[in-house]
C-alpha positions as CSV (number, residue, x, y, z in Angstrom):
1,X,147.9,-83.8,84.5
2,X,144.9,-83.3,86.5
3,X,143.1,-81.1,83.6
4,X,140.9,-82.7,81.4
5,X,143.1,-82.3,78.2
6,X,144.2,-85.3,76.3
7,X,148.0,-83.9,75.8
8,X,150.7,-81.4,77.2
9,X,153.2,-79.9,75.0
10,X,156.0,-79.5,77.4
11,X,157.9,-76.4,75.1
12,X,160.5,-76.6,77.8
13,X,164.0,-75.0,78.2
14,X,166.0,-74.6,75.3
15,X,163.5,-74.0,72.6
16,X,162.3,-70.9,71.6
17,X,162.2,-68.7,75.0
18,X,159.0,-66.5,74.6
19,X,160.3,-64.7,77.7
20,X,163.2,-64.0,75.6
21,X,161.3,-62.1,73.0
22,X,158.8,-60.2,74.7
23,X,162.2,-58.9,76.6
24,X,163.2,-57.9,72.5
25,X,159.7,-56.3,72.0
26,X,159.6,-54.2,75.0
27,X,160.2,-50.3,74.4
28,X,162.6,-50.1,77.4
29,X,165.7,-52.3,76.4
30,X,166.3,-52.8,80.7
31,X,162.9,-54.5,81.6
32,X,165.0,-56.4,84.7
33,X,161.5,-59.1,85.4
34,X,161.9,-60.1,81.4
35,X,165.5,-60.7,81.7
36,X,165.3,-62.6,84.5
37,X,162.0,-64.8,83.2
38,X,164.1,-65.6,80.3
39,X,166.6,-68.0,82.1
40,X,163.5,-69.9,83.8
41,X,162.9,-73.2,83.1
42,X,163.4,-77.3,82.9
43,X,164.7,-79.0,80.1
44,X,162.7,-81.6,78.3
45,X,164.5,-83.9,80.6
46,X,164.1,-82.6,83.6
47,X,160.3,-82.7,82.6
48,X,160.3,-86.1,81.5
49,X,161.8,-87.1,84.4
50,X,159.6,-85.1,86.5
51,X,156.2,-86.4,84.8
52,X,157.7,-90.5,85.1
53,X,157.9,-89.5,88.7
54,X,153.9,-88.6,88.5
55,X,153.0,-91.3,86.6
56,X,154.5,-93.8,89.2
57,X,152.4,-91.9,92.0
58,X,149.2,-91.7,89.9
59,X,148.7,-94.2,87.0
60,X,145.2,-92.5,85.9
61,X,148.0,-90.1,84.1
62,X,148.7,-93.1,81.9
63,X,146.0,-92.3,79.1
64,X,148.0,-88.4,78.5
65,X,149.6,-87.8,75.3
66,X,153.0,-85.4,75.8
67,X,154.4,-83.2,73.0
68,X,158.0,-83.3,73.8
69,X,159.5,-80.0,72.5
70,X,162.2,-77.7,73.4
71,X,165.8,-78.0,73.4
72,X,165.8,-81.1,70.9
73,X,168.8,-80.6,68.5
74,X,168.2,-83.4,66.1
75,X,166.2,-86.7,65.8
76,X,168.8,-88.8,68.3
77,X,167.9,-86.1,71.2
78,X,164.4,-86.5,70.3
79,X,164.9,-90.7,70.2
80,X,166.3,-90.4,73.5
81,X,163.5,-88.8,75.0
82,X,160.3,-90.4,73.6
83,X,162.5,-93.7,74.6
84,X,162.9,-92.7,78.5
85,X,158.7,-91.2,78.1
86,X,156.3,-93.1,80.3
87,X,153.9,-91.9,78.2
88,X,152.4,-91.7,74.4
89,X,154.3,-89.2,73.1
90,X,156.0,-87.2,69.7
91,X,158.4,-85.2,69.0
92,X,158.8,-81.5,68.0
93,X,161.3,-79.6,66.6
94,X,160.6,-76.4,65.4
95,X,163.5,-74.6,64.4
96,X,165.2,-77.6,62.6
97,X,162.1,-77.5,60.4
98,X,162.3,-73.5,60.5
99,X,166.1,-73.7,59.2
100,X,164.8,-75.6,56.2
101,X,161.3,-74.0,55.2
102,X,161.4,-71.3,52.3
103,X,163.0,-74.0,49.8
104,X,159.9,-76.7,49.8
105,X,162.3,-79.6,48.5
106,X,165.2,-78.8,51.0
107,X,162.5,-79.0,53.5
108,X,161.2,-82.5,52.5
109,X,164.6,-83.4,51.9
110,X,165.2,-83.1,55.9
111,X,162.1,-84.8,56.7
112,X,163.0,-87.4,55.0
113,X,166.6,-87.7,56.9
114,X,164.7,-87.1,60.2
115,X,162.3,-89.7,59.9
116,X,165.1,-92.2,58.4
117,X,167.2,-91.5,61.1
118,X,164.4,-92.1,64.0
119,X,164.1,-95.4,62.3
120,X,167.4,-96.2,62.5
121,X,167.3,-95.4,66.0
122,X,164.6,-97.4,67.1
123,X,166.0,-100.4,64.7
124,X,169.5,-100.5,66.3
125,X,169.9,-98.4,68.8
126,X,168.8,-99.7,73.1
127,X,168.5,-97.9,76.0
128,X,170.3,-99.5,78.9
129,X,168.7,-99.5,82.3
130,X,165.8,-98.0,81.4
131,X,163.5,-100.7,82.6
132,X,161.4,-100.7,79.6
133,X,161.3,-103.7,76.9
C-alpha cells in the first residue's frame, strides 16, 4: 500500500495457484518447495479483512483501487466482498468467464446474468453489521 501504484489485484487463495502449475511444469514430478508453495496463501477475505485493518491505521491508503480476485465462485461471493471493501474496488473472476469463452454468445450470455445478478444484489440485498450505509 505504500508503493506508488494506484491499484492491487489481490489474486488470493483459491484462484488459479501459479505455484500449482509451475509444480505441473517441472521435469521432476517430486519438486517438494513447489508442493508445498502451492497450499500458501489468504483468501480474498482474509485479505480484505487484513487491508480494512490498514486502512483504519493509515487513511492515506484510502485513494487505492483493489482488484478483488481469487476464490470468487459467482457474482454473490464477489457482492459480498466489494460490500465488506474499505476501498474502491471490482471484481474478477476469471475462470467463470474462462468456462464460457470459445462460444462468443454463451459468453455474453453469462455476462449478462453476472451483471444482472450484481444488480440484484446491490438493489435488495444488505449487509448487517457492517458499519457502512
Amino acid at each position: 500500500l505504500d508503493l506508488p501504484i494506484a491499484a492491487i489485484e489481490l489474486a488470493a487463495f483459491g484462484g488459479t495457484n501459479f505455484s500449482k502449475l509451475e509444480q505441473l511444469r517441472a521435469k521432476t514430478a517430486d519438486n517438494a518447495t513447489t508442493r508445498a508453495l502451492s497450499k500458501v496463501g489468504l483468501t480474498a477475505l482474509e485479505m480484505i479483512s487484513l487491508l480494512n485493518s490498514y486502512r483504519d491505521a493509515n487513511p492515506q491508503y484510502k485513494d487505492k483501487q483493489i482488484i478483488i480476485s481469487g476464490g470468487i465462485t459467482d457474482v454473490l461471493d464477489g457482492f459480498y466482498l466489494r460490500e465488506i471493501c474499505q476501498y474502491n474496488s471490482v471484481i474478477g473472476q476469471a475462470k467463470n468467464f474462462l468456462n464460457h469463452a470459445n462460444d462468443y454468445e454463451e459468453l455474453k450470455k453469462f455476462v449478462d446474468t453476472e451483471i444482472m445478478g450484481l444488480k440484484v444484489a446491490k438493489t435488495y440485498l444488505q449487509l448487517k453489521n457492517q458499519g457502512r450505509a
